[in-house]
C-alpha positions as CSV (number, residue, x, y, z in Angstrom):
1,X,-125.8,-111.8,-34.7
2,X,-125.2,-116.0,-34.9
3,X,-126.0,-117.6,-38.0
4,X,-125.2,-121.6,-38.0
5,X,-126.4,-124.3,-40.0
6,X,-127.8,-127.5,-37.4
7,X,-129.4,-130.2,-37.5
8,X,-132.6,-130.7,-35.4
9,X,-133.7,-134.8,-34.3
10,X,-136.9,-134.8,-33.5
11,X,-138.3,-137.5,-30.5
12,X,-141.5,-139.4,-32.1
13,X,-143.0,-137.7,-28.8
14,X,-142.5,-134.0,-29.5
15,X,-142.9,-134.5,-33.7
16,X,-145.9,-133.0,-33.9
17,X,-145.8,-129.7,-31.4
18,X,-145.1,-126.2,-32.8
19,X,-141.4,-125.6,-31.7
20,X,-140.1,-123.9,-34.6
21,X,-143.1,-121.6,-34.3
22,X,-142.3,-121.1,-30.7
23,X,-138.3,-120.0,-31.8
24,X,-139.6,-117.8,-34.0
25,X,-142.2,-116.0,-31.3
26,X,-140.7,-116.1,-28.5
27,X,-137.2,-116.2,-29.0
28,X,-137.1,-114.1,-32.7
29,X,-134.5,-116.2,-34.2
30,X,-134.9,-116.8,-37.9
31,X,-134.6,-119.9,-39.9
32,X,-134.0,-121.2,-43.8
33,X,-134.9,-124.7,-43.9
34,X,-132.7,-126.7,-45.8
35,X,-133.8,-130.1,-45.2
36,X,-137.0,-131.6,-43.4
37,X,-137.9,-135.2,-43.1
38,X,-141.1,-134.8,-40.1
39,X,-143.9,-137.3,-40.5
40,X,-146.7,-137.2,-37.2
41,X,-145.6,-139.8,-34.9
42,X,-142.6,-140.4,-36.2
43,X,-139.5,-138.9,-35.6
44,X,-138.0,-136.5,-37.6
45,X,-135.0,-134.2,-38.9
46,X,-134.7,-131.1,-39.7
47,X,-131.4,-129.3,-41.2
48,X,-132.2,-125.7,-40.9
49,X,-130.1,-122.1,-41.2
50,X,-130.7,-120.8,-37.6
51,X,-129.9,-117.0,-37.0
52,X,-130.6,-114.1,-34.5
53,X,-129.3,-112.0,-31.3
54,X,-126.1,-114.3,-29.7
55,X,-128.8,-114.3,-26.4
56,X,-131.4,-114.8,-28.1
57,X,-129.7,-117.7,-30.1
58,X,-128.7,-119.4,-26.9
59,X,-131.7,-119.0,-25.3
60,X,-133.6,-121.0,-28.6
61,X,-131.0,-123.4,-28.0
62,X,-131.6,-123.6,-24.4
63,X,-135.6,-123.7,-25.2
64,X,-134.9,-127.2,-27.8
65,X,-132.6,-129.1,-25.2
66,X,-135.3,-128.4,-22.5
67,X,-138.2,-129.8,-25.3
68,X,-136.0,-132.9,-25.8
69,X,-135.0,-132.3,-29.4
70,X,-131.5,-133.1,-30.4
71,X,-128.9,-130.4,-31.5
72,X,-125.8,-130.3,-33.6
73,X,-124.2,-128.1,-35.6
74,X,-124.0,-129.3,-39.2
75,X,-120.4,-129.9,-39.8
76,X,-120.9,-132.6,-36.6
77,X,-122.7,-135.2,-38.9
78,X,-121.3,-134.6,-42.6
79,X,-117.8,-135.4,-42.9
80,X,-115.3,-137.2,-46.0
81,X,-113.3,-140.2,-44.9
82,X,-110.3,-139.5,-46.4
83,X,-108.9,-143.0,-45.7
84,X,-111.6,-144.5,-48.5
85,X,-111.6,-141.2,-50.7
86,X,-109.8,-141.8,-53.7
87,X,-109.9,-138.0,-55.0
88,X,-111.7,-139.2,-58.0
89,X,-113.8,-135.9,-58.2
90,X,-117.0,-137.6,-58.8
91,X,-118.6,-135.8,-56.1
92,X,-117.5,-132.5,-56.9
93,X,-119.3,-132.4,-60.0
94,X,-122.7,-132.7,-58.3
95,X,-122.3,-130.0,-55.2
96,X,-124.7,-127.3,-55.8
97,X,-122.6,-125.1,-53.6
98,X,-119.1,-126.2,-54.5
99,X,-118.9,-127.4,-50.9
100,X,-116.5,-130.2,-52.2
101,X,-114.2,-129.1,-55.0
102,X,-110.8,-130.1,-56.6
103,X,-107.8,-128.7,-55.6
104,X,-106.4,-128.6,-59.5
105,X,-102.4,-128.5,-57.9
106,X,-102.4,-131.2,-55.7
107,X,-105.7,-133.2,-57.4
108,X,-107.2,-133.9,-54.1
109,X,-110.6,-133.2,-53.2
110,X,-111.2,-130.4,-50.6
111,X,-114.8,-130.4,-48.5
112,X,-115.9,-126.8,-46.8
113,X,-118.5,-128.1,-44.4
114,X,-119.3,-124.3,-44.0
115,X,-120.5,-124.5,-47.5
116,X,-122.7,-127.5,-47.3
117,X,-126.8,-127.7,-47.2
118,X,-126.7,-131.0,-46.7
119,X,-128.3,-132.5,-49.9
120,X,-126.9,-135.8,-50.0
121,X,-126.7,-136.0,-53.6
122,X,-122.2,-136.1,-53.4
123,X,-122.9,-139.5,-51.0
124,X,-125.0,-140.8,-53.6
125,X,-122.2,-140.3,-56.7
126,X,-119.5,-141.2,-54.7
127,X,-118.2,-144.4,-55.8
128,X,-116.0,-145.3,-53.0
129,X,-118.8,-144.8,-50.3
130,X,-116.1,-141.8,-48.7
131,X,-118.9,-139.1,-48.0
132,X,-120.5,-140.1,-44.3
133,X,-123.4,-138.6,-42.7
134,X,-124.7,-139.2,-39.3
135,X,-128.4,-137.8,-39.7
């Protein structure tokens, strides 16, 4: 079994066809969507949980690249620049998940990109600008 959290980029040519449904059918891969932003026409984003068989899995994955959608696992577009992070801790306050946190002995903040869903809300509070995404 794979489980990984991606990120899905969505052509304003394909937004409006039925691929996840198509995943799901013919490739029986399951999916937790954490984040959507799809509008017909338009092109769109979607940060989902993706899980099933490992050939099954890379067979989905196969299936998206040959549609024209754009793949990458989540920890490719979320990332802390530690150069302008100040471990202030402001963003660890807001994580739902605890994806960011404080390490109390060395009072630096840690980030766990396994942990993230991709909310936003830590770039947002972070004063220093130090949280960067590539959606």
């Amino acid at each position: 079994m794979v489980s990984n959290k991606v990120v899905l980029h969505f052509p304003r040519e394909i937004s409006n066809q039925p691929i996840i449904y198509q995943l799901v059918k013919e490739y029986d891969l399951m999916f937790n969507i954490l984040q959507a932003r799809i509008d017909p026409n338009e092109e769109g984003l979607l940060i989902l949980e993706l899980s099933g068989l490992r050939e099954n899995y890379a067979e989905g994955i196969k299936y998206l690249q040959s549609q024209g959608v754009g793949f990458q696992l989540l920890s490719q577009d979320i990332h802390r620049n530690e150069g302008r992070c100040t471990d202030c801790g402001a963003c660890t306050s807001i994580c739902p998940t605890e994806a960011l946190s404080m390490n109390r002995a060395e009072m630096t903040v840690e980030f766990d990109s396994a942990r993230c869903i991709a909310c936003l809300l830590c770039m947002r509070m972070c004063p220093q600008r130090a949280i960067e995404v590539t959606l």
